[in-house]
C-alpha positions as CSV (number, residue, x, y, z in Angstrom):
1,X,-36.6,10.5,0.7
2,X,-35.3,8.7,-2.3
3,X,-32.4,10.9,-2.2
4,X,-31.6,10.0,1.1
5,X,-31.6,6.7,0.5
6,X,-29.1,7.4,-2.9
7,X,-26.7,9.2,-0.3
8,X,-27.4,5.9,1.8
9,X,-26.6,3.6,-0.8
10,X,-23.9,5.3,-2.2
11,X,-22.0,5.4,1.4
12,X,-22.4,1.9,1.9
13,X,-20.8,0.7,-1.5
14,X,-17.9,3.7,-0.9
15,X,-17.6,2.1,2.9
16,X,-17.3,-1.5,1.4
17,X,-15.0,-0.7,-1.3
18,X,-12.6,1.6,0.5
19,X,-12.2,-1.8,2.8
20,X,-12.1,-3.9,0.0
21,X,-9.4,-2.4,-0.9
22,X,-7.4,-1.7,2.4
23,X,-7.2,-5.7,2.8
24,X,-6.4,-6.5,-0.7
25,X,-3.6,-4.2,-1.2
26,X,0.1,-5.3,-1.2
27,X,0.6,-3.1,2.3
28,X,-1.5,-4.9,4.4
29,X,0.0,-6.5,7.4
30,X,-0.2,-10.5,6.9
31,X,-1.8,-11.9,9.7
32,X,-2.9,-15.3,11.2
33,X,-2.7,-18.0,13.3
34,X,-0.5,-21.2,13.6
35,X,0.1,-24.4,15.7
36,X,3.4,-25.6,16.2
37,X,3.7,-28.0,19.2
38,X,1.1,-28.1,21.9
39,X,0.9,-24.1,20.9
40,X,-1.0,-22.1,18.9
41,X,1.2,-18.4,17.8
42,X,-0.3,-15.9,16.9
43,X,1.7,-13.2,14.4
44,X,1.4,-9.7,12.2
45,X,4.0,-9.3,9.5
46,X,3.9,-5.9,8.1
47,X,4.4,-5.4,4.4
48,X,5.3,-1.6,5.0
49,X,7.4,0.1,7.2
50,X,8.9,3.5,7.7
51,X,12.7,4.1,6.7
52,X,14.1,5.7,9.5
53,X,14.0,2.9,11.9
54,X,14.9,-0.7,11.5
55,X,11.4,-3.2,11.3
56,X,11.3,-5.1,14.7
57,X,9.3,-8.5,14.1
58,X,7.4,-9.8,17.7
59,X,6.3,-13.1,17.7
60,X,4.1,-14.3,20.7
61,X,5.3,-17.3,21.5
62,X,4.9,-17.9,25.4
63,X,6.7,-21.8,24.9
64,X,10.1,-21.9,25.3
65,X,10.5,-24.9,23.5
66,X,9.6,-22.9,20.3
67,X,12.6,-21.1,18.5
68,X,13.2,-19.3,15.5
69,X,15.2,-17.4,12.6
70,X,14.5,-14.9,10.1
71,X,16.0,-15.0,6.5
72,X,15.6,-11.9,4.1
73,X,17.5,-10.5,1.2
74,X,16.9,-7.3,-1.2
75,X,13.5,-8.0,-3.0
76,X,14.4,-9.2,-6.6
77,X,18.0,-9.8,-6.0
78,X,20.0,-13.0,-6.8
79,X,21.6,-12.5,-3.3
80,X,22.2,-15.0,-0.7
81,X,19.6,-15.1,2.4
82,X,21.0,-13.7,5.3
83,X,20.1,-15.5,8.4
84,X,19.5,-14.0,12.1
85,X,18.2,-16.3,15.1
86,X,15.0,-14.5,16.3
87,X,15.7,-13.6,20.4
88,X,13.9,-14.6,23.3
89,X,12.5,-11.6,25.4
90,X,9.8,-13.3,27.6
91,X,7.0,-14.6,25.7
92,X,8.1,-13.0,23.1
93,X,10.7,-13.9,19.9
94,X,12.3,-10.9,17.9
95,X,14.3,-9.9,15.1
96,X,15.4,-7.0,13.4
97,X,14.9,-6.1,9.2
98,X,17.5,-3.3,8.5
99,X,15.7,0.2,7.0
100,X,16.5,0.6,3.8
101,X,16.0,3.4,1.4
102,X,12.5,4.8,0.7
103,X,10.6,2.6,-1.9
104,X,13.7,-0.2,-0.8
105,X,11.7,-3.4,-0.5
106,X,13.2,-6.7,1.5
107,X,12.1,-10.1,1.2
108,X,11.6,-12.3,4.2
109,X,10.6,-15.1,5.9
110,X,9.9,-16.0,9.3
111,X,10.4,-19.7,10.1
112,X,9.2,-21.2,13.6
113,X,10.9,-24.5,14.9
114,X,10.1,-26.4,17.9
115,X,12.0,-30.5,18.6
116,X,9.8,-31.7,15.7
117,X,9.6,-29.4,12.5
118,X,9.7,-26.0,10.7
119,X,7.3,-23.5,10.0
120,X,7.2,-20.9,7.8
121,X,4.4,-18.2,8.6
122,X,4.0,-16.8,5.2
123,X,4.2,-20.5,3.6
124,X,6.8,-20.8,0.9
125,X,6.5,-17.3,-0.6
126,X,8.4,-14.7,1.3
127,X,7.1,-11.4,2.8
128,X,7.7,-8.5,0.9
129,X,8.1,-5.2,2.9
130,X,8.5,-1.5,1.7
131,X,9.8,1.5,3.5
132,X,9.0,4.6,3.1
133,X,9.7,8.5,4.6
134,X,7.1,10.1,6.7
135,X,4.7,11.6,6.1
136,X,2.8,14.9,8.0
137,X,-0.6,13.8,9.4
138,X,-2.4,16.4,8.0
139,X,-1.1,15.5,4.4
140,X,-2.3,11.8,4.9
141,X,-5.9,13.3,6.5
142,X,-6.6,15.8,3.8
143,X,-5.6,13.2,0.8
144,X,-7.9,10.3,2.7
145,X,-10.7,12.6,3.3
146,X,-10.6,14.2,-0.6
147,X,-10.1,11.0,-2.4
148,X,-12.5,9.3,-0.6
149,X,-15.2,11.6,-0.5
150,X,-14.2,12.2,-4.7
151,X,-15.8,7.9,-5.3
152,X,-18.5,8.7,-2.8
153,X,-19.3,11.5,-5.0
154,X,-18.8,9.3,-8.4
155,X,-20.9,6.3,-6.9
156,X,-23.6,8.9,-6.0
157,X,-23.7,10.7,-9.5
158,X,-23.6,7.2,-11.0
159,X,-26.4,6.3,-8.8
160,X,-28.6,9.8,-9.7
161,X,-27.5,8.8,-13.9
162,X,-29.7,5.7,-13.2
163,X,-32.4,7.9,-12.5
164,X,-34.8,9.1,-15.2
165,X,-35.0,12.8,-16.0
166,X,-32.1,13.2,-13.3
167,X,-29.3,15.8,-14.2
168,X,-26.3,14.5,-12.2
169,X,-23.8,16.8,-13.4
170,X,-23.2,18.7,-10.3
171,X,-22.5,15.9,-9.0
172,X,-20.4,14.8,-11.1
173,X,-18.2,17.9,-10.9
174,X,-17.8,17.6,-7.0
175,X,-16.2,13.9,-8.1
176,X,-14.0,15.5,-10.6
177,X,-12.8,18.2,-8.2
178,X,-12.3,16.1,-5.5
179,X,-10.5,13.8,-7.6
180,X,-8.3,16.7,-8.9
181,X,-7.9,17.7,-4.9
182,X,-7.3,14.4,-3.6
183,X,-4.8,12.4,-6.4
184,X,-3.3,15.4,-8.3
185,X,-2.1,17.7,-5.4
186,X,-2.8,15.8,-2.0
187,X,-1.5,12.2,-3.4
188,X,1.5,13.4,-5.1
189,X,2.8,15.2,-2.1
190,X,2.2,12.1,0.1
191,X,4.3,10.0,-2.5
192,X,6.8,13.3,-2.0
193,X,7.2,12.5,1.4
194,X,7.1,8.8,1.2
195,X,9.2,7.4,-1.9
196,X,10.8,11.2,-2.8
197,X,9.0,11.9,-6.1
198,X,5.8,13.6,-6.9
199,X,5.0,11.7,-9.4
200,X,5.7,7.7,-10.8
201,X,2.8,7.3,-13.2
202,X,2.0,7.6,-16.6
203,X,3.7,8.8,-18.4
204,X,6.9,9.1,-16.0
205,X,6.8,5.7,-14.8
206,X,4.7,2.3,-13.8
207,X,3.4,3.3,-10.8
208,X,-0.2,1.7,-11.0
209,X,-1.8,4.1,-8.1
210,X,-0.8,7.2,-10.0
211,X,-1.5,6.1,-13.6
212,X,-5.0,4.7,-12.3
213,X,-5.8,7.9,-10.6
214,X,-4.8,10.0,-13.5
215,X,-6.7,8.3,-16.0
216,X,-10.1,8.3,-14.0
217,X,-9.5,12.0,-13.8
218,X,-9.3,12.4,-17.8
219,X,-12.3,10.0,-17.9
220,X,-14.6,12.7,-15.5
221,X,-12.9,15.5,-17.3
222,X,-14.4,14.3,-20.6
223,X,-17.9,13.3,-19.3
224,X,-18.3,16.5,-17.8
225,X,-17.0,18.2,-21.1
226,X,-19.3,16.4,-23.5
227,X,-22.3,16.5,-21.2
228,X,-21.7,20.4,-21.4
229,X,-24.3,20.6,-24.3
230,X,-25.8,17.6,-24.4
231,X,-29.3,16.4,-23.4
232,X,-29.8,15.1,-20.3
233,X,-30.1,11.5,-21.8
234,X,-26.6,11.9,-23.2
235,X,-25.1,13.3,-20.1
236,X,-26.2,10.1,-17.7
237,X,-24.8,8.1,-20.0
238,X,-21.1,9.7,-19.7
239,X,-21.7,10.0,-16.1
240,X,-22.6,7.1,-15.7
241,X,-19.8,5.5,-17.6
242,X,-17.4,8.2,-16.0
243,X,-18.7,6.6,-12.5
244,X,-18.1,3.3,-14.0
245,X,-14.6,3.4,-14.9
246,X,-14.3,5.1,-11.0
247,X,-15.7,1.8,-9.5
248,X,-13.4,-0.2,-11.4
249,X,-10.6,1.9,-10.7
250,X,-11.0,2.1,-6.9
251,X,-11.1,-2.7,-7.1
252,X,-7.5,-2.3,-8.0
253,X,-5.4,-2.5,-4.8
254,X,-3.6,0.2,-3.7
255,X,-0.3,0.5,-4.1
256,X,0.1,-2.2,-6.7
257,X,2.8,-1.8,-8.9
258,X,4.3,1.2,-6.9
259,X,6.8,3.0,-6.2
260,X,10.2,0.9,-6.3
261,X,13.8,1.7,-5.5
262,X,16.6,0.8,-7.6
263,X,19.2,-0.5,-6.4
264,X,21.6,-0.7,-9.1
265,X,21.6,3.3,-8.9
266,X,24.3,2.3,-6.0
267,X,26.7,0.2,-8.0
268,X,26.7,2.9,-10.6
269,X,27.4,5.7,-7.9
270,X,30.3,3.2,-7.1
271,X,28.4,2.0,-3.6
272,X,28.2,-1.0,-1.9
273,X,25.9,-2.3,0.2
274,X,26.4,-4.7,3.2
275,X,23.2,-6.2,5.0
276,X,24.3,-7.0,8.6
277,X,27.2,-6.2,10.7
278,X,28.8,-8.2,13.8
279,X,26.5,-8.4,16.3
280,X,29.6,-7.1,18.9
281,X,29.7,-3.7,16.5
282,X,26.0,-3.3,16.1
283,X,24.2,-4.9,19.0
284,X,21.4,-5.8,15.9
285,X,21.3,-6.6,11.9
286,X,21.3,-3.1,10.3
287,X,21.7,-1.7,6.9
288,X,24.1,0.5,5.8
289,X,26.1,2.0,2.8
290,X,29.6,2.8,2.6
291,X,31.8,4.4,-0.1
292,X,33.3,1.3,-1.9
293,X,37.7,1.8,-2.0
């Protein structure tokens, strides 16, 4: 019975902190409510997109009176805003963000007006989208299912460490493994697919998700090493820590710090890059490159 309850417990925290950190990561959609005139609009920005297609925004906004415009630029550049006047379509106002490279991130804002004033829906800070490639189903399922399983697995062996004259090294070595499975072969295909490198982290890059994953990993590896022949006092203790330094691991919102394309790589390839065209040649704001000369 108190096992059951341990598996209980330990599926509730993983449940809560999986959700925690779905919300608080830099790819959630920003969503809310506003009133603007005698209305109240509802809107869902998304902060990631893929990079085959260009990112239509949809405003509900069933008052005609209510008009609109989008501004965005390259994230981090010094470049002017380019302005496009969101379209009516019904109830509905819409605007186009051109695709841009995978790990290419825009900047924008979407500003609501009606005979009386301006709103921005994100506030003063912009929006900040990424695209990325896709990615097969089954990669995404398999590298969901293994890491998440892998912190159910720590919070459980952290769970049994708390227990007195418990030996929570098999569980511990299901968290390791799944780890291994789930952030060293599963996660660095997705980012494959996605951003077009296996791997960003330490000690290749600053990718946050990657270095955090990879150091959790070397922190099981070692419990489960020095627990090898020591008592069962000792071995809680590392586990324990191990599962720990997995908790802590798992608060840090995903894709934080990630994967980021640079942009300069096209001035030096002699590129240019324009961020509209005529709306007669293009029927929409899209992104392109062209060979510069």
């Amino acid at each position: 019975m108190k096992k059951i309850f341990l598996w209980i417990l330990a599926f509730v925290i993983t449940a809560c902190v999986l959700v925690f950190q779905r919300l608080t990561g830099p790819t959630y959609p920003l969503e809310g409510k506003i009133s603007i005139g005698n209305s109240k609009v509802s809107y869902k920005l998304e902060r990631s997109h893929v990079n085959t297609e260009d990112y239509e925004i949809k405003i509900s906004a069933p008052d005609t009176n209510i008009q609109g415009f989008l501004l965005y630029r390259i994230f981090r550049s010094q470049n002017e805003w380019t302005k496009q006047e969101l379209v009516r379509k019904g109830d509905f106002l819409k605007g186009q963000l051109p695709k841009q490279p995978a790990a290419g991130k825009l900047e924008y804002k979407v500003i609501l007006k009606d005979l009386y004033k301006e709103i921005s829906l994100s506030g003063d800070p912009p929006v900040v989208i990424r695209f990325k490639g896709k990615t097969p189903m089954l990669i995404i399922v398999l590298h969901v299912v293994t890491i998440s399983a892998a912190f159910l697995f720590s919070i459980r062996a952290g769970l049994e460490a708390l227990m007195p004259q418990s030996d929570p090294r098999k569980l511990g070595i299901w968290a390791a493994a799944l780890l291994f499975a789930g952030g060293m072969i599963f996660g660095p295909i997705m980012q494959k697919f996605s951003f077009g490198d296996f791997w960003t982290g330490f000690p290749f890059g600053k990718d946050l998700t990657d270095t955090k994953t990879f150091m959790a990993l070397i922190f099981w590896i070692t419990a489960l090493w020095v627990s090898r022949k020591k008592s069962k006092k000792t071995s809680r203790r590392w586990i324990l820590a191990a599962s720990c330094v997995m908790l802590v691991v798992f608060l840090i919102p995903h894709s934080l710090l990630g994967s980021e394309f640079d942009y300069s790589q096209l001035e030096s390839e002699g590129q240019s890059i324009k961020t509209n065209l005529d709306d007669e040649q293009a029927g929409h704001r899209s992104f392109f490159m062209n060979k510069s000369g």
